[in-house]
TITI-409858 format. One line per field, with one value per residue (C-alpha): x, y, z; residue in three letters. Coordinates in Angstrom, 3 decimals, padded with zeros to 6 digits. Layout:
X <- c(X;...) .
Y <- c(Y;...) .
Z <- c(Z;...) .
r <- c(ala;...) .
end
This chain:
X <- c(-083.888;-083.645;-085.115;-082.106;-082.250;-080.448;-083.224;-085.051;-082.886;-081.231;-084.704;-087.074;-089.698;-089.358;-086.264;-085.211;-083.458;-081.282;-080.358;-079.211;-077.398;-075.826;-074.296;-072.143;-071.122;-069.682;-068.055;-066.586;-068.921;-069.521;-073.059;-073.514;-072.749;-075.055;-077.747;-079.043;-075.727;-074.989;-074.133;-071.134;-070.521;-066.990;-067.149;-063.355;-061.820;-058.205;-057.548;-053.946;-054.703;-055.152;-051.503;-052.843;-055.378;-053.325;-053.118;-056.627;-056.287;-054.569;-056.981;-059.950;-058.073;-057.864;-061.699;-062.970;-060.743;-063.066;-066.074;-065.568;-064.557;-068.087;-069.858;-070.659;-070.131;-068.149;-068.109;-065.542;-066.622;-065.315;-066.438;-065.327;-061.871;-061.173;-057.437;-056.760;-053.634;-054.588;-058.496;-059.580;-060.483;-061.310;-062.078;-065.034;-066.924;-067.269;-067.843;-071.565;-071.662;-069.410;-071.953;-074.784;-072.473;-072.681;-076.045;-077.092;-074.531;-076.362;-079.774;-079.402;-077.377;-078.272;-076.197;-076.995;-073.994;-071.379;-067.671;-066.696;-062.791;-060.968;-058.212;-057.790;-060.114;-063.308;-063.378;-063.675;-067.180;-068.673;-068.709;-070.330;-072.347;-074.116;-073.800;-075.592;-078.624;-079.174;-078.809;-077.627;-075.431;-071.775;-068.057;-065.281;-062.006;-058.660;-055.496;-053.533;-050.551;-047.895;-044.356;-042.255;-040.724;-036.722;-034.663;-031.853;-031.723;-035.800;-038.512;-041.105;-045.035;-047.391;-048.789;-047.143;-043.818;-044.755;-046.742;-043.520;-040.795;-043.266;-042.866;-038.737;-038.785;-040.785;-038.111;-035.102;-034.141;-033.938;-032.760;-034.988;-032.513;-033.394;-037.351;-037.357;-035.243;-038.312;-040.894;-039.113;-038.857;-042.675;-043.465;-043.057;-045.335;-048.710;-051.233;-052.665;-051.231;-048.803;-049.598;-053.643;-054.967;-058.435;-057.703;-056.211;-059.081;-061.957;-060.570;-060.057;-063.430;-064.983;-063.093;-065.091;-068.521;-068.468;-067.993;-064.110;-062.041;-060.783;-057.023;-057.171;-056.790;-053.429;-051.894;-048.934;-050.402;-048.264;-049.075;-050.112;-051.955;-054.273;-054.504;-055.809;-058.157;-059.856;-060.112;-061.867;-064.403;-064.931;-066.219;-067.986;-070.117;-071.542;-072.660;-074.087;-075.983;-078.168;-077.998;-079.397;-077.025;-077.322;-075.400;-078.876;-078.400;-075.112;-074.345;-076.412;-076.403;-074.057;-071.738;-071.596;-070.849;-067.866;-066.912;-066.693;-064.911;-062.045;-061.997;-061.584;-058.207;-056.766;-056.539;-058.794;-059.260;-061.562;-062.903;-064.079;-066.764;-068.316;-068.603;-069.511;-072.108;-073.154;-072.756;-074.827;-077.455;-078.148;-079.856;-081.652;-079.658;-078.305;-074.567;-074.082;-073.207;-074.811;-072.842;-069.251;-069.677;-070.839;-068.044;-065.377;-065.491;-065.008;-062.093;-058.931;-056.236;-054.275;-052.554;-049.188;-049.407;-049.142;-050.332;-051.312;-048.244;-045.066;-045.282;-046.440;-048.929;-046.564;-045.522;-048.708;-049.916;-047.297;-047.906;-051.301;-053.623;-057.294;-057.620;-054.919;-056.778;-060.324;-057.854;-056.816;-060.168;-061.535;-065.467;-064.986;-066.237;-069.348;-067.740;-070.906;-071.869;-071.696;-069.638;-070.425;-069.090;-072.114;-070.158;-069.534;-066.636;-064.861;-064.820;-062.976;-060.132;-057.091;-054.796;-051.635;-049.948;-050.213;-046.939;-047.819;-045.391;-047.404;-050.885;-050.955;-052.933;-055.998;-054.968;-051.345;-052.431;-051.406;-053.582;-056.454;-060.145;-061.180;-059.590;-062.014;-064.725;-067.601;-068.064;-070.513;-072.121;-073.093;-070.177;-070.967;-074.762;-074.733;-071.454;-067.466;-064.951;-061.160;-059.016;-057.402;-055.134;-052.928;-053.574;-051.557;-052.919;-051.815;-054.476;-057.441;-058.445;-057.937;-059.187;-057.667;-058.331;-059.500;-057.654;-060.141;-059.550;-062.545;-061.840;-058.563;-057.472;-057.198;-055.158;-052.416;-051.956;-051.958;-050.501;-046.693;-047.275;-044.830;-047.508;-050.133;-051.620;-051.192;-049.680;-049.009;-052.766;-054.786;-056.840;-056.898;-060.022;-060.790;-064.086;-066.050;-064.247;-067.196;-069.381;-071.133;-069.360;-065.847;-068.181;-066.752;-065.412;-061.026;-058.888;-057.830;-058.591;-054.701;-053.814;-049.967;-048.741;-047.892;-044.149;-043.652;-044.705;-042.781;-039.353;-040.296;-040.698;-044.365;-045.510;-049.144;-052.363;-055.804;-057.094;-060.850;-062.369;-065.572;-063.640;-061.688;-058.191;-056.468;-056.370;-052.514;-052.491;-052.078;-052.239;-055.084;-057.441;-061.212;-063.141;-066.249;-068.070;-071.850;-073.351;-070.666;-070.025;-072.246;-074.902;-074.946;-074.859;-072.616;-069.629;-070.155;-070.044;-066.892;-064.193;-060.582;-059.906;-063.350;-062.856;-063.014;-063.706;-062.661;-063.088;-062.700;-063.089;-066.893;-067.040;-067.561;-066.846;-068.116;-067.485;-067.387;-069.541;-072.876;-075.732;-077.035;-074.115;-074.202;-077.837;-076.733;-073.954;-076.632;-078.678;-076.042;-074.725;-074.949;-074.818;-071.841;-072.728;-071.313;-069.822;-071.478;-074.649;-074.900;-073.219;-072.209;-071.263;-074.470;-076.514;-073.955;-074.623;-078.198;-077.949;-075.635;-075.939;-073.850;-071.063;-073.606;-075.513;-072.583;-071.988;-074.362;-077.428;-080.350;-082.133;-079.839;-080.717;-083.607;-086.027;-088.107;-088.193;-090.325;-087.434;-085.279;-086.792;-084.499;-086.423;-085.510;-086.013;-088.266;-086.773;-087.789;-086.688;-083.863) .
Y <- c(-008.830;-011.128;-009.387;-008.894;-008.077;-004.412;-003.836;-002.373;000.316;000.930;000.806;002.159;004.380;008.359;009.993;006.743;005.023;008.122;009.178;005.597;005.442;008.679;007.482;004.827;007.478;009.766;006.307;006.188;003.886;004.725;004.293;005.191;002.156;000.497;-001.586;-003.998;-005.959;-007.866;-005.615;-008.296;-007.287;-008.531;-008.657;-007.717;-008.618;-007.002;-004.983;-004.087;-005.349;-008.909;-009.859;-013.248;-011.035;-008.500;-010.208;-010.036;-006.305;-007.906;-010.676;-007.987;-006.603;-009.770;-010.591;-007.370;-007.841;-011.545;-009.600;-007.120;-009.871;-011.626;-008.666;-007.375;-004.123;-005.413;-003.107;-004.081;-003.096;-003.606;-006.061;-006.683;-008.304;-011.379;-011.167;-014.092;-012.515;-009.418;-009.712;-010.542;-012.156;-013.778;-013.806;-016.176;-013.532;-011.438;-014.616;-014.064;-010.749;-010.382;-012.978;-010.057;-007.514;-009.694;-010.452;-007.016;-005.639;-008.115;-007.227;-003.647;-002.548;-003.504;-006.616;-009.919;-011.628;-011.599;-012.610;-013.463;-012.477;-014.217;-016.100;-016.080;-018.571;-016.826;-015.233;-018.042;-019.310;-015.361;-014.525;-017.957;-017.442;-014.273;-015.119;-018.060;-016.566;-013.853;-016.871;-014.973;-016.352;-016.461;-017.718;-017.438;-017.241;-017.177;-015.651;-018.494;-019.731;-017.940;-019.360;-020.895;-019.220;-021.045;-021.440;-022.546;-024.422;-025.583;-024.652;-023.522;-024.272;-021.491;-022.223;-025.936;-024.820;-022.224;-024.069;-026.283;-023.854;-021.800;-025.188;-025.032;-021.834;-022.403;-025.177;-023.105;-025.143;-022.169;-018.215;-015.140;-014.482;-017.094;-016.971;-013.479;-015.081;-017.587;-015.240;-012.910;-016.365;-016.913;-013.531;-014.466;-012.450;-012.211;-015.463;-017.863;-020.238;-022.689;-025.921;-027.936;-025.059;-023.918;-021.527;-024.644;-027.025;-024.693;-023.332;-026.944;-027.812;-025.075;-026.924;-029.943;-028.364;-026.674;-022.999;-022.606;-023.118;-026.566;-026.473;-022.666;-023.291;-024.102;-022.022;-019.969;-016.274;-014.721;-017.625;-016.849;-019.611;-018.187;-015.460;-017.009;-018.859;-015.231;-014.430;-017.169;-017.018;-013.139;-013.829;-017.533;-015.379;-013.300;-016.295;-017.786;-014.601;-015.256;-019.038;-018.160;-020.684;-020.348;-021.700;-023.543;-025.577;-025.984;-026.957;-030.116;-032.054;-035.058;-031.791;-031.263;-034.903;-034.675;-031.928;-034.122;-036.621;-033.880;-032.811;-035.994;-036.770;-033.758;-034.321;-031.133;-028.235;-028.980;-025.705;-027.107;-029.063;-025.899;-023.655;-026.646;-027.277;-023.591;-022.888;-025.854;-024.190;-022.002;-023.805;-025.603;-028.853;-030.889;-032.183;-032.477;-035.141;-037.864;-036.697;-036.156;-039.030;-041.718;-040.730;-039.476;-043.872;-044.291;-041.707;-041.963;-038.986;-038.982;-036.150;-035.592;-031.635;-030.696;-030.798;-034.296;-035.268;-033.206;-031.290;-028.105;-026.354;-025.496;-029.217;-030.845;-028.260;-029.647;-033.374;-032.399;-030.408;-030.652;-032.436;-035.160;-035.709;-036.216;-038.905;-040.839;-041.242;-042.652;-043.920;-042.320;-039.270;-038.671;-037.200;-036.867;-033.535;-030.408;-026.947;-023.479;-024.076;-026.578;-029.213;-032.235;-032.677;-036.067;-033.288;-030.843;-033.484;-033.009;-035.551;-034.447;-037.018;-037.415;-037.293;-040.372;-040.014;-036.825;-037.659;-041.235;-044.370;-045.076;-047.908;-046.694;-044.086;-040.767;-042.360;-044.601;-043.433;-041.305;-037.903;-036.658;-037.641;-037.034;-037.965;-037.843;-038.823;-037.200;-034.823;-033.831;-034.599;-032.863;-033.733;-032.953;-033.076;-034.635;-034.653;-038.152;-037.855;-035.408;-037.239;-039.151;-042.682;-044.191;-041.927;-042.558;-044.832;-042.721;-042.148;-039.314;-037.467;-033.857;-030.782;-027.900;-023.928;-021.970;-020.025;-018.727;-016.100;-019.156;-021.422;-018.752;-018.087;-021.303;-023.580;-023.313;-023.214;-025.563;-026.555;-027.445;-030.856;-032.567;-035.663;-036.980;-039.267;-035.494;-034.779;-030.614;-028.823;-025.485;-023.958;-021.163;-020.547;-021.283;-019.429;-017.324;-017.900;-015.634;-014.358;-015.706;-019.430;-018.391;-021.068;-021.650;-025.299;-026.912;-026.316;-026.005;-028.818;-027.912;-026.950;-029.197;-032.443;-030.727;-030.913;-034.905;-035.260;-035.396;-033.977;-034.905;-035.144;-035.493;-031.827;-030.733;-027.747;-026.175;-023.893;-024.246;-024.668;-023.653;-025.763;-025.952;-026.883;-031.106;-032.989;-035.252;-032.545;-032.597;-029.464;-028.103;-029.490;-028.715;-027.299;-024.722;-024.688;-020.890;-022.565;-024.840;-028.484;-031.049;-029.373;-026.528;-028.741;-030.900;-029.988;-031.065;-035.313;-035.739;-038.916;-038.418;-041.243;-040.968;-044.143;-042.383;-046.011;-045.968;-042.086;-041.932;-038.884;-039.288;-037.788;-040.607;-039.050;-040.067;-038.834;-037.448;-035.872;-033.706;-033.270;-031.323;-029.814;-028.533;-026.993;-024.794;-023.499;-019.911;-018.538;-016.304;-012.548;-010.975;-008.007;-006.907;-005.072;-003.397;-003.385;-006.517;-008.693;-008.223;-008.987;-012.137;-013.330;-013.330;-015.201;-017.614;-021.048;-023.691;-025.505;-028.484;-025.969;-024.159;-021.306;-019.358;-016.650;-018.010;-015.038;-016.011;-019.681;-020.596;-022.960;-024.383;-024.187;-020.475;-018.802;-019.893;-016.969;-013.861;-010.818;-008.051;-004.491;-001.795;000.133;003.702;007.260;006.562) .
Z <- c(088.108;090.983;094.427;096.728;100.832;099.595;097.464;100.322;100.871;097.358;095.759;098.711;098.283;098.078;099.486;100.793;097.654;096.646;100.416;100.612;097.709;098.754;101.270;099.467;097.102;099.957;101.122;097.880;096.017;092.811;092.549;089.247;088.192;090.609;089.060;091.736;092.203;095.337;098.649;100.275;103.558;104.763;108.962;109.842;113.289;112.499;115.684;117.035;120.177;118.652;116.744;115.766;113.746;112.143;108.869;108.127;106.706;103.341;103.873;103.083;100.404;098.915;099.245;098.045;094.456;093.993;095.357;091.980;089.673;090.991;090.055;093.525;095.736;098.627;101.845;104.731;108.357;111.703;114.468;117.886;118.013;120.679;121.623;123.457;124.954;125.942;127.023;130.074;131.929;129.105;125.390;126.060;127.882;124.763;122.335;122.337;122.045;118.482;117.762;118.733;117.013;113.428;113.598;113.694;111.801;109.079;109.914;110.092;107.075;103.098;103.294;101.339;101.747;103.956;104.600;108.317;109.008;112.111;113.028;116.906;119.115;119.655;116.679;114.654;116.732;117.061;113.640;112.375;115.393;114.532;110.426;111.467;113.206;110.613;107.837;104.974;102.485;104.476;103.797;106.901;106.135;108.481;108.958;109.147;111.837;112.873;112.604;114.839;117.086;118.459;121.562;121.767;118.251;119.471;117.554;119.395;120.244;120.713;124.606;124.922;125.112;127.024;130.097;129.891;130.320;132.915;134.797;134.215;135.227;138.446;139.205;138.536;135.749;133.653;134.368;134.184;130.856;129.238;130.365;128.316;125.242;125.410;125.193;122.648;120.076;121.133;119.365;116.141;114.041;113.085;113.138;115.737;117.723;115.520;117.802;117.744;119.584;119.355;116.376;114.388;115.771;115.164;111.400;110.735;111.570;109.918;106.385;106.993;108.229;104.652;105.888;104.525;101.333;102.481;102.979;103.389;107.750;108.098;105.391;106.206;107.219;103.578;101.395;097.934;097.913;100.698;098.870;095.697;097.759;099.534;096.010;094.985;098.059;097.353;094.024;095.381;097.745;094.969;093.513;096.948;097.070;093.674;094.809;098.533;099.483;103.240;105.879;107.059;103.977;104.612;108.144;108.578;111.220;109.068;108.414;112.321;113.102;110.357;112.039;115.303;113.626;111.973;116.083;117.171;114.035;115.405;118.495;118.384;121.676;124.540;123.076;120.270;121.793;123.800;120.129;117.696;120.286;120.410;116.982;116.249;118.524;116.773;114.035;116.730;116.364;119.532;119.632;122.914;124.722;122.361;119.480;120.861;123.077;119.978;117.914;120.221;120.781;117.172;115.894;117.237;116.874;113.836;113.431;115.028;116.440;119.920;122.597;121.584;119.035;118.206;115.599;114.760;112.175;109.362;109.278;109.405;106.614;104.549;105.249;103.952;105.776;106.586;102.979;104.172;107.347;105.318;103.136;105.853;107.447;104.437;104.822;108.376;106.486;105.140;101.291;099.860;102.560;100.427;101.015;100.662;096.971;096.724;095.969;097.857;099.813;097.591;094.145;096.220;097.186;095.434;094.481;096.640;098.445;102.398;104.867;107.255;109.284;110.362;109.336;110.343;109.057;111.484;112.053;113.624;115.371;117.497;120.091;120.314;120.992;122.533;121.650;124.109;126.229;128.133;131.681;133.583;137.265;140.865;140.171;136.958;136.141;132.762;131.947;132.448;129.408;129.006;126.612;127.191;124.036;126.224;129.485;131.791;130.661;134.042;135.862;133.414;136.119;139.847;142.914;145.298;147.996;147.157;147.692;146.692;146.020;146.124;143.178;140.663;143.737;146.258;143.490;142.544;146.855;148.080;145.306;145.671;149.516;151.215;153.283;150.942;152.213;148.921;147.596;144.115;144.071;145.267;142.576;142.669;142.487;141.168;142.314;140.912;137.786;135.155;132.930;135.623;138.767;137.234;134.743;131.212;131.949;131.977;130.633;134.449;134.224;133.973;137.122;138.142;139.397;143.097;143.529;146.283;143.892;141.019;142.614;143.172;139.366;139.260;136.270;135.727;138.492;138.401;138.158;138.194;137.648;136.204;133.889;130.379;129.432;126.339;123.706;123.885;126.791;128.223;131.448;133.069;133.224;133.841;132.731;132.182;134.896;134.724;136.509;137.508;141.620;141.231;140.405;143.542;142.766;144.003;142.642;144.426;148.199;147.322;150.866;151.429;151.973;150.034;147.999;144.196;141.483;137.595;135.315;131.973;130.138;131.816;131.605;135.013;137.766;140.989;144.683;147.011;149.795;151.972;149.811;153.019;153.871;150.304;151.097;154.350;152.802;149.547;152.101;153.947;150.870;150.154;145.952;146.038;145.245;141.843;142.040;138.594;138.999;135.544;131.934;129.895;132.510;134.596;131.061;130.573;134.618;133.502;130.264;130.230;129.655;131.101;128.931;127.919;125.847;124.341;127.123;124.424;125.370;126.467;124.521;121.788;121.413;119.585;121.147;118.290;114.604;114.718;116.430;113.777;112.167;111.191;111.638;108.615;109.783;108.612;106.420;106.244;107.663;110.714) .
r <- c(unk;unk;unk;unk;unk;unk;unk;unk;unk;unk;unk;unk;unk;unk;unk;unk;unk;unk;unk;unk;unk;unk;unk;unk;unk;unk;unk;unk;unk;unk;unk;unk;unk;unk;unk;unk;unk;unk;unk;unk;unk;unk;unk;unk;unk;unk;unk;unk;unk;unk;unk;unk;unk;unk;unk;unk;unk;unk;unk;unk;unk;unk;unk;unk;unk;unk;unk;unk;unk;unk;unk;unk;unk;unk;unk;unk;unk;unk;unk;unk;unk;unk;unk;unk;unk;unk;unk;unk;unk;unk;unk;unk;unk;unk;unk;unk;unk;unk;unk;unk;unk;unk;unk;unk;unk;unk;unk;unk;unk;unk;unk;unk;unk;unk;unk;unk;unk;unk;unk;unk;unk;unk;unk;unk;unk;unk;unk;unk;unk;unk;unk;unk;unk;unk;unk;unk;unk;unk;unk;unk;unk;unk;unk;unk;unk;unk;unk;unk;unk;unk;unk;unk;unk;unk;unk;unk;unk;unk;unk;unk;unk;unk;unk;unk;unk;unk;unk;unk;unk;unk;unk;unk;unk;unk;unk;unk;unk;unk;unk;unk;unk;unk;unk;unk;unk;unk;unk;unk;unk;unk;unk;unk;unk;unk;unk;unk;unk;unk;unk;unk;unk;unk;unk;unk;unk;unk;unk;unk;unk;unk;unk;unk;unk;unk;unk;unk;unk;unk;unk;unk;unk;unk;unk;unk;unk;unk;unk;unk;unk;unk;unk;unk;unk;unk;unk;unk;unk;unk;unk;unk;unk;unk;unk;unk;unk;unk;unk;unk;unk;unk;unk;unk;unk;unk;unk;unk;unk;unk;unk;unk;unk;unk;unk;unk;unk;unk;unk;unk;unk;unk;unk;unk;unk;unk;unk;unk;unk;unk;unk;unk;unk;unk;unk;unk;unk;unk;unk;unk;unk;unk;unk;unk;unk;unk;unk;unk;unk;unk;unk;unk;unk;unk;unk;unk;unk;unk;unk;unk;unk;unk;unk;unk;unk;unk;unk;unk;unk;unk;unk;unk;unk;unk;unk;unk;unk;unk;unk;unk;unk;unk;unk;unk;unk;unk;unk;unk;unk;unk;unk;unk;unk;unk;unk;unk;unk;unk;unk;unk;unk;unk;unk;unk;unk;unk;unk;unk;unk;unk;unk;unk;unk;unk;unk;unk;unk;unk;unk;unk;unk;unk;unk;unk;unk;unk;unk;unk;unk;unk;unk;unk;unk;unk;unk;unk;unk;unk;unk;unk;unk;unk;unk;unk;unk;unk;unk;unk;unk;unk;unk;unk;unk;unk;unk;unk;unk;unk;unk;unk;unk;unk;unk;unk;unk;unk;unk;unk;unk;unk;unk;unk;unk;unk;unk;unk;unk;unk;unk;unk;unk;unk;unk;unk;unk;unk;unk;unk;unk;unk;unk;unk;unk;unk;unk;unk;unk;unk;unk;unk;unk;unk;unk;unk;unk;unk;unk;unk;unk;unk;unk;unk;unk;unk;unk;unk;unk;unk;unk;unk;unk;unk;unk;unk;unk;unk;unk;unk;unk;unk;unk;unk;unk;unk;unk;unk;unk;unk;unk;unk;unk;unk;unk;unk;unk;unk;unk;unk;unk;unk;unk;unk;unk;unk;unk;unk;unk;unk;unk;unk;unk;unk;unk;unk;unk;unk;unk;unk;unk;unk;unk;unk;unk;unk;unk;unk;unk;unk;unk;unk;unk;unk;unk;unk;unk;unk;unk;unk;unk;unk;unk;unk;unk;unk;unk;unk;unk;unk;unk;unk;unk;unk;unk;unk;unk;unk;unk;unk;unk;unk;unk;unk;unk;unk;unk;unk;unk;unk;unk;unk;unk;unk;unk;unk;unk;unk) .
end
């Protein structure tokens, strides 16, 4: 009988095995018929306060009946969920510590294979986060989209439409009424946001990088299909198990840079780049900015979903999918990298046909390359990130004066104010919004466009900031700036009528100011104090990396191949 990691505790040594065992059968188990099968442990992130994962309890269900026909013992726990909605300040403060929930989760219980259950953004990157640390055998699977919501004969885009009609309604085009019969179409049931999101980016990815059934991302949430393909990963992962198919074996570094390339057709979330390059971390492999940079000049964005295009998941899933995107590529791909299934990507292709009107040819594209890029300069030594698919292409080349708030607070007072000092070439600066300096790095980076410029019919501007956005969201908009202004680097010194340079064809930022002068400036400039002296958020002040290394743990990163090490417990009396 082949030696499995539940061995240990099933099989232990004097009162251990049976009290173990015991255990499973008060859970319900019948261990009787236990002899040394696979222990699949299926990581579930339902929670009511997270709609876009309320699917996932038929989604278990659904896993655990392959799991049997496999011939393993599947047992379904709970992890932390990441409602994007409802958490705040943000979901990306608790990323990295689902990913510490997983990880031990795996190393502490008789697990040797594991399903990872998410939908909504952070999610998706926490559970292959942790799964990938602890390096057991693993399969994710999603919840799918939700569907579209309509207004007034409209359908409607999860977080697009929204930031638009926030806008209208700012403006007065449109009545309180009708801002409530907007956000009564936008709740439209269960399942993540139905526009090129992060959810739909990251899932998508996660096709490609060999983690998911491909074509299972952008499945409708009740989809028989969907459910035929949980099945079929439930009973894959048993076999994965007695194949020690890992995801180290798995997620290479050519699976990464396909996954770059699927980012880069989809017009894929700013997001992305920040968890691919984490999640890529922790098998000690570097993405960023070499990586995203190389072929964010190559790919251009195919795929016709908002923000970037028009249309939303549900159509794009029937023009084709993930598998239609891989098609129209062609030799942008690399086919021959291998899946979870083990087998290469070009035998997993069907033979559908693809909707080009949605998922164009690369040679008529959504827009040229880049999707997005990296900048970088005195502003941003270790880089800045835009998505130019959904910018203003007239202000790709800029410079404007600088009107700066010194953190989220200062934005939501002063913004609308008639007199703000601002005019249509400012570029607007958020401050102090990053991964330490909120703590957790808010999607605060789009920036309203001030009311005063709105009622002129300026709908775009050169904003900059050091936080995110969401990936729904569109406009000229600079993010990510490292290092963040808490950490005290140039960003952190910009002031009001500073002169600030973007030339996204050179990948240039710069702030046009004496070198001396942001010497002087450097030197006066006091760290702001946190307010967090203990609990989670202290430990995440002290951890956290900056967005160039994935916004992971330092404690959680691995520094060298030792550390790639997964420690197994010792398993004797608790």
């Amino acid at each position: 009988m082949q030696k499995l990691r539940s061995h240990n505790w099933f099989y232990a040594a004097n009162e251990l095995g049976i009290q173990h065992k015991g255990a499973l059968r008060s859970a319900g188990i019948n261990m009787d018929r236990y002899s040394g099968q696979p222990i699949i442990g299926i990581a579930n992130t339902w929670s009511e306060l997270n709609n876009c994962n309320m699917s996932l309890r038929q989604i278990a269900a659904e896993v655990k009946k392959g799991v049997y026909a496999g011939g393993g013992i599947p047992l379904e726990f709970p992890v932390m969920s990441l409602g994007e909605e409802l958490m705040k300040p943000s979901a990306m403060l608790y990323r990295n510590l689902l990913s510490m929930e997983v990880e031990e989760n795996i190393r502490s219980y008789p697990l040797d294979g594991i399903v990872l259950l998410g939908n909504c953004d952070k999610t998706v990157p926490g559970l292959l986060m942790g799964a990938t640390s602890a390096n057991i055998p693993a399969i994710q699977l999603n919840g799918g989209p939700k569907k579209a919501g309509v207004f007034k004969g409209q359908r409607l885009g999860s977080g697009t439409d929204l930031w638009k009609y926030w806008d209208d309604l700012r403006m007065g085009k449109i009545t309180d009424e009708e801002w409530e019969q907007i956000g009564k179409a936008l709740s439209c049931g269960f399942g993540s946001c139905n526009t090129m999101g992060s959810a739909s980016s990251l899932n998508g990815m996660l096709e490609v990088l060999g983690m998911m059934p491909l074509g299972l991302s952008t499945l409708p949430v009740e989809s028989e299909e969907r459910y035929t393909l949980t099945r079929e990963a439930g009973k894959r992962i048993v076999d994965m198990v007695k194949e020690d198919w890992k995801p180290s074996d798995i997620m290479t570094i050519n699976n990464f840079r396909n996954a770059i390339r699927i980012c880069m057709a989809l017009g894929g979330s700013t997001n992305s780049v920040v968890h691919l390059t984490a999640i890529a971390g922790r098998l000690n492999i570097s993405l960023f900015p070499d990586e995203f940079d190389a072929i964010g000049k190559q790919v251009p964005c195919i795929t016709d979903v908002q923000p970037s295009g028009n249309k939303l998941v549900d159509e794009w899933n029937t023009a084709g999918g993930i598998p239609g995107v891989i098609k129209q590529l062609g030799s942008i791909i690399d086919l021959s990298a291998k899946t979870y299934t083990g087998k290469k990507l070009e035998e997993l292709l069907n033979d559908n046909p693809v909707d080009q009107q949605i998922i164009r040819p690369v040679d008529h594209p959504v827009s040229h390359p880049p999707t997005l890029a990296v900048l970088k300069g005195n502003l941003a030594p270790r880089g800045a990130l835009i998505k130019v698919s959904a910018a203003d292409q007239n202000l790709l080349i800029h410079t404007g004066k600088a009107v700066v708030f010194e953190g989220y607070p200062d934005m939501l007072k002063r913004i609308d104010d008639p007199d703000l000092r601002v005019e249509p070439s400012s570029v607007l600066v958020l401050k102090y919004a990053g991964p330490k300096g909120v703590p957790g790095m808010p999607e605060w980076g789009m920036i309203p466009i001030p009311k005063k410029l709105k009622s002129l019919g300026i709908t775009d501007m050169v904003r900059v900031s050091d936080s995110r956005m969401s990936g729904t969201s569109f406009g000229t908009v600079i993010l990510h700036v490292t290092p963040e202004a808490a950490l005290g680097g140039v960003f952190a010194v910009i002031r009001n009528g500073d002169f600030i340079q973007i030339n996204i064809p050179k990948r240039e930022i710069n702030l046009l100011v004496d070198d001396q002068v942001i010497a002087e400036r450097l030197k006066a400039w006091v760290a702001p104090v946190s307010d967090h002296v203990r609990g989670y958020p202290a430990l995440y002040e002290r951890e956290i990396l900056q967005a160039d290394e994935g916004c992971d743990f330092d404690i959680l990163k691995p520094k060298n191949e030792e550390a790639l090490k997964f420690v197994q417990p010792v398993v004797g009396r608790s």
